[in-house]
N, C-alpha and C positions, 0 to 999 in steps of 0.2 A: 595495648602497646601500639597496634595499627592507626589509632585516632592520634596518639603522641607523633606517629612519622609523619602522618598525614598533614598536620602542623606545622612541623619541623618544614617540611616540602615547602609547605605556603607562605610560611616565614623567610626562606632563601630564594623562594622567586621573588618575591617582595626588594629581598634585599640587590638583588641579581641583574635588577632593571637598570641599573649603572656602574661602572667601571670608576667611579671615584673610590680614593680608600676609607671614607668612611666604611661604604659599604662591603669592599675587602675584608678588612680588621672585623665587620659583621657576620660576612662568612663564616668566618675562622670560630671564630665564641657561636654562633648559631651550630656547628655542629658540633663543637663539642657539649655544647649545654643539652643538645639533642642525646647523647650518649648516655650521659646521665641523670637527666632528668629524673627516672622515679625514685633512684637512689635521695638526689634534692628534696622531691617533693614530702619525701617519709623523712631526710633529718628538720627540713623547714617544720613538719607538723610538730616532731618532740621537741625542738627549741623555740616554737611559739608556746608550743603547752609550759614548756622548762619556764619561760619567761613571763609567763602569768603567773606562775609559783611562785619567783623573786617576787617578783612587781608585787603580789597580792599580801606576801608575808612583810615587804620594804614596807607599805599603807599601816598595817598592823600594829609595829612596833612603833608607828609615827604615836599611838593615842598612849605607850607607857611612859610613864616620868622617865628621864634618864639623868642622869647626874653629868656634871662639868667638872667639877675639882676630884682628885679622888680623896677618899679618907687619910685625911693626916693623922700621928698621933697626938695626943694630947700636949697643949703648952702650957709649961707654968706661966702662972699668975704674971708675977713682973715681967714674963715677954710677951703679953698678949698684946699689949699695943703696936709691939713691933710687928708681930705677924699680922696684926689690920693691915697697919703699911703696908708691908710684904704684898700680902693679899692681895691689896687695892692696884698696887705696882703691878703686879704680875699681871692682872686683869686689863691693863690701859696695854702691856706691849706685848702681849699672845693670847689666841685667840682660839676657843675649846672649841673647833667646827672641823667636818671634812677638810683634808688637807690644813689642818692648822699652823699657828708656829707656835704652839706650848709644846713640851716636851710629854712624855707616858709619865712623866713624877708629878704633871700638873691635872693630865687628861687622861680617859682611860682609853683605849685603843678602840673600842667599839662607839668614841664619838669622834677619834680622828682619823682610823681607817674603815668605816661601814659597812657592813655588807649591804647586798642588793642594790637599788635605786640610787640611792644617800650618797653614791660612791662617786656620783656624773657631779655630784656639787662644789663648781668650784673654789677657788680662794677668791672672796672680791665680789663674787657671782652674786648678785638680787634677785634677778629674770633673768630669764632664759633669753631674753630679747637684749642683753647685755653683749651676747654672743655677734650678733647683728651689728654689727659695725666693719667701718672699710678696714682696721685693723687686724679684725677676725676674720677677712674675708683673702677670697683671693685676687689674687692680682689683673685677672682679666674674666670676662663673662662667659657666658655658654659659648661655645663653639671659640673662643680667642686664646691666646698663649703660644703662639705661634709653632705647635708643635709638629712632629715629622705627619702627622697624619691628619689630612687635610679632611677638616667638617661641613658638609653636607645639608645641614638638617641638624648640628649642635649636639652636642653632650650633653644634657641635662641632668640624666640623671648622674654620671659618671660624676658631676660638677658639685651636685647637690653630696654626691655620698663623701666624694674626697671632702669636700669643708667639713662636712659633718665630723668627720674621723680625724681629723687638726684639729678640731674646738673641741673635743673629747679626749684625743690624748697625747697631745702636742702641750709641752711644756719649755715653753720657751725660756730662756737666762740670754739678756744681752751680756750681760758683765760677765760671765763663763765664760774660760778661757777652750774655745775649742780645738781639738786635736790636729788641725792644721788650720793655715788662713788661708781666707779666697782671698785676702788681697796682698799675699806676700810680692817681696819683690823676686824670687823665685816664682817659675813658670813649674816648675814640679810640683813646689808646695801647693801653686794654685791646681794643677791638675789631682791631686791627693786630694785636695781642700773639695774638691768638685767632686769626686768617687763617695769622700768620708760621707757629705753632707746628702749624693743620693742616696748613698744607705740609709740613713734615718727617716729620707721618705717612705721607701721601701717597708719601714718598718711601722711607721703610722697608717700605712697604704693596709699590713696586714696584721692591725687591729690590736700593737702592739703600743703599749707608754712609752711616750721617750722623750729623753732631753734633746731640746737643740740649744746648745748653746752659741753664745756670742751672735744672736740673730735677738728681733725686738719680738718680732707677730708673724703673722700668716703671711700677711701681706708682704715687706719684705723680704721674705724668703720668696716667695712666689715669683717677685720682680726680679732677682737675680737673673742676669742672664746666665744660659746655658740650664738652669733648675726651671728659670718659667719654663720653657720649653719639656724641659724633663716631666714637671707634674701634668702640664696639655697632655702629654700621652698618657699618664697613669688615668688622667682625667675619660681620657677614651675608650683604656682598656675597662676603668670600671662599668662605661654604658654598656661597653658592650657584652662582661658578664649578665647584667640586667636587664636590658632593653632587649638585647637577642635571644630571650629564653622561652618558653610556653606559655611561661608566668607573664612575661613583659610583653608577649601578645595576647594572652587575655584582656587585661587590661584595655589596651588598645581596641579590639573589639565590641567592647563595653560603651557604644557610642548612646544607647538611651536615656532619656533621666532617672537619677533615682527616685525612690519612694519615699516619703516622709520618715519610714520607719529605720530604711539602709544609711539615710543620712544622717538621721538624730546618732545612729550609733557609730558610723564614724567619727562623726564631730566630737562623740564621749571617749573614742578610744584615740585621739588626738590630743585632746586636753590633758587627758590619764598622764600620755607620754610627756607634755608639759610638764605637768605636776610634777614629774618623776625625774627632772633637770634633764630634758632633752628636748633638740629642734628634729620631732619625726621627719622622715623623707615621703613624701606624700605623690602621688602619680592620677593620673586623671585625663580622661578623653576630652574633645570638643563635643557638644552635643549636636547629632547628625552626621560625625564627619569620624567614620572610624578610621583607626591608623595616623588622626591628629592627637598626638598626644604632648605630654610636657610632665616635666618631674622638679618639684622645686623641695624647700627647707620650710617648715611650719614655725617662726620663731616665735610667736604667744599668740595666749589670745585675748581679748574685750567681753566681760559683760554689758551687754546694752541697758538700758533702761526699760526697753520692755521683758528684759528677761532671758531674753535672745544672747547665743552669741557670735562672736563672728572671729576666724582665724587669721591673722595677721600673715602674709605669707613672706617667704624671703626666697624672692623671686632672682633667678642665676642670668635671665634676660636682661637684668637692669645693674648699675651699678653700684656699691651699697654708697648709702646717703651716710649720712649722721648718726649717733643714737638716736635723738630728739626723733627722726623720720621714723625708725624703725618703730618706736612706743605710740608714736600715733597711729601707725597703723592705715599706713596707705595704701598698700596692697591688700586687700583682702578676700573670704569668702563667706558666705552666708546662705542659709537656708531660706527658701522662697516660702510664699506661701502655700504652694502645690505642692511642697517636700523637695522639690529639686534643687540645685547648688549652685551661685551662683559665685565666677572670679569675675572680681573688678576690674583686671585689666582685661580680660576677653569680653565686656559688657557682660548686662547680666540674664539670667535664665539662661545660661549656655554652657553647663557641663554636662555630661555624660556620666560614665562609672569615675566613678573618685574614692581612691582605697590609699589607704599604709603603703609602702613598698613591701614586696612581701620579702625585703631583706634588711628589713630593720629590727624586729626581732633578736634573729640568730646574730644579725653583728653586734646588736647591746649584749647580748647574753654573755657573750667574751670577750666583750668589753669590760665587762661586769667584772668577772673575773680575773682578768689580767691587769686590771687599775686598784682590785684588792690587794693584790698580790704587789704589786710594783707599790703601792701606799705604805702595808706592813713592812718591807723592806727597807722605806726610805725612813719613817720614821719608828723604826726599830721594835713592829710588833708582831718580832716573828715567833 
């Protein structure tokens, strides 16, 4: 416990060296994440372990046949042609997948509400590099959004988690007619319309499904004024659960290269998260230069042709390009020949420790949950 305050100490002198409010808003989450730390550290290990369990069982049930239609009864002879049609019909205008539009009379619930993994796959979704678009994204980069607390030194992580948790469980409806309008010609309507709409960030913020209706994407929600604003702070408070913790200066401290052996298994436990319909939150030092850190979105990744592969990153520094950009893969990282890791945009052979965030985990894990739940509900497989 004395090595955790010791920490803690070192981490608010750090933060302490200035009077801006990034580093206020620092304070504040630095000691409380100081408080409870070992409480964290012990539910962090049983929802990484919990979430190998999904993940390892989601992998599992990928290799049994699973059925699309469920069993009908039998048709007589003279309608069998008409149930081809039928068939064929139903087939061209609903669609037996995660979040589908056939109904439980066409699909059985275990292929349109999944447990485990299956459950991040969207409607529409190909790759996960689908997610990467200015659409998907938000409206302004690290440190922008003009919010009440002025950055420093940037959000990144705070940046990377909130996108992450909007492209997971943010369901947008422009044509929904929502519970008040931001652009009534009422001033009340609009101030309700502006309460209603921060609630639902609130509730994507904590890990929660929701509708937004009568909005199109991320993106113009994000641009609304008085909400850009509003998310810039959510965007900060999340760094600074993160970045201000024991955890989020380990990392940091982590200024040497890694070993060929640390890095092949990040990059497998990276791809995994891929695989599994998600952009992990990934965190990583400069190599040499502790306490330079950066936290971005891992949106796919490239097999190369020698066999190698390389992580595509979706980088909060820059602003998002195109799909076409995000599938080529311009941002990237890759394994050196000496084992160490190299980002494209810091030049290369220059990282240091480069791991998961170690809250990405626990927040799929109830994510997991709570988009199973919020699935069976909507489409009726309770």
């Amino acid at each position: 416990m004395r090595r955790v305050q010791n920490i803690g100490i070192i981490l608010m002198t750090i933060i302490l060296m200035s009077s801006c409010d990034q580093n206020v808003i620092g304070v504040g989450h630095a000691l409380k994440n100081l408080v409870t730390t070992p409480y964290k550290a012990i539910d962090n290990h049983l929802s990484n372990k919990a979430y190998e369990e999904v993940a390892k069982s989601s992998k599992e049930k990928k290799s049994l046949p699973t059925e699309c239609w469920v069993e009908r009864k039998s048709v007589l002879p003279e309608m069998q042609s008409l149930q081809d049609i039928t068939d064929a019909v139903r087939g061209n205008v609903c669609s037996c997948v995660p979040w589908g539009t056939c109904t439980t009379d066409e699909c059985p619930c275990s292929r349109m509400c999944p447990e485990g993994v299956d459950i991040f796959k969207r409607p529409g979704m190909q790759s996960t590099a689908d997610f990467t678009t200015k659409e998907n994204s938000l409206s302004f980069i690290n440190g922008g959004g003009g919010g009440s607390i002025e950055a420093t030194q940037g959000f990144c992580w705070g940046h990377a988690s909130v996108t992450s948790k909007f492209n997971r469980l943010a369901f947008f409806d422009k044509d929904a007619k929502p519970k008040y309008d931001l652009f009534a010609a009422s001033e009340e309507e609009q101030y309700k319309a502006m309460d209603y709409y921060k609630e639902l960030v609130d509730d994507v913020i904590d890990n929660k499904p929701t509708k937004i209706p009568g909005i199109e994407n991320l993106m113009q929600l994000s641009s609304i004024p008085g909400l850009e604003e509003y998310i810039a702070d959510k965007v900060a408070h999340e760094w600074g659960k993160r970045a201000m913790s024991t955890s989020g200066l380990s990392i940091a401290l982590k200024s040497g290269a890694m070993n060929r052996t640390d890095s092949l298994e990040f990059f497998e436990a990276v791809k995994n998260k891929i695989d599994q319909n998600q952009q992990p939150q990934i965190v990583f030092t400069k190599r040499g230069s502790a306490m330079y850190t950066h936290a971005v979105l891992v949106s796919h990744y490239i097999q190369n042709p020698d066999g190698s592969a390389s992580l595509c990153i979706r980088d909060n520094n820059r602003s998002r390009g195109s799909l076409s950009d995000a599938k080529n893969c311009s941002d990237k990282m890759d394994i050196n020949r000496d084992g160490s890791i190299s980002y494209s945009a810091w030049g290369w052979g220059n990282l240091g420790g480069t791991e998961v965030a170690f809250n990405e985990n626990p927040d799929a894990l109830v994510q997991i949950e709570n988009l199973k739940e919020h699935c069976d509900k909507e489409k009726g497989c309770n």
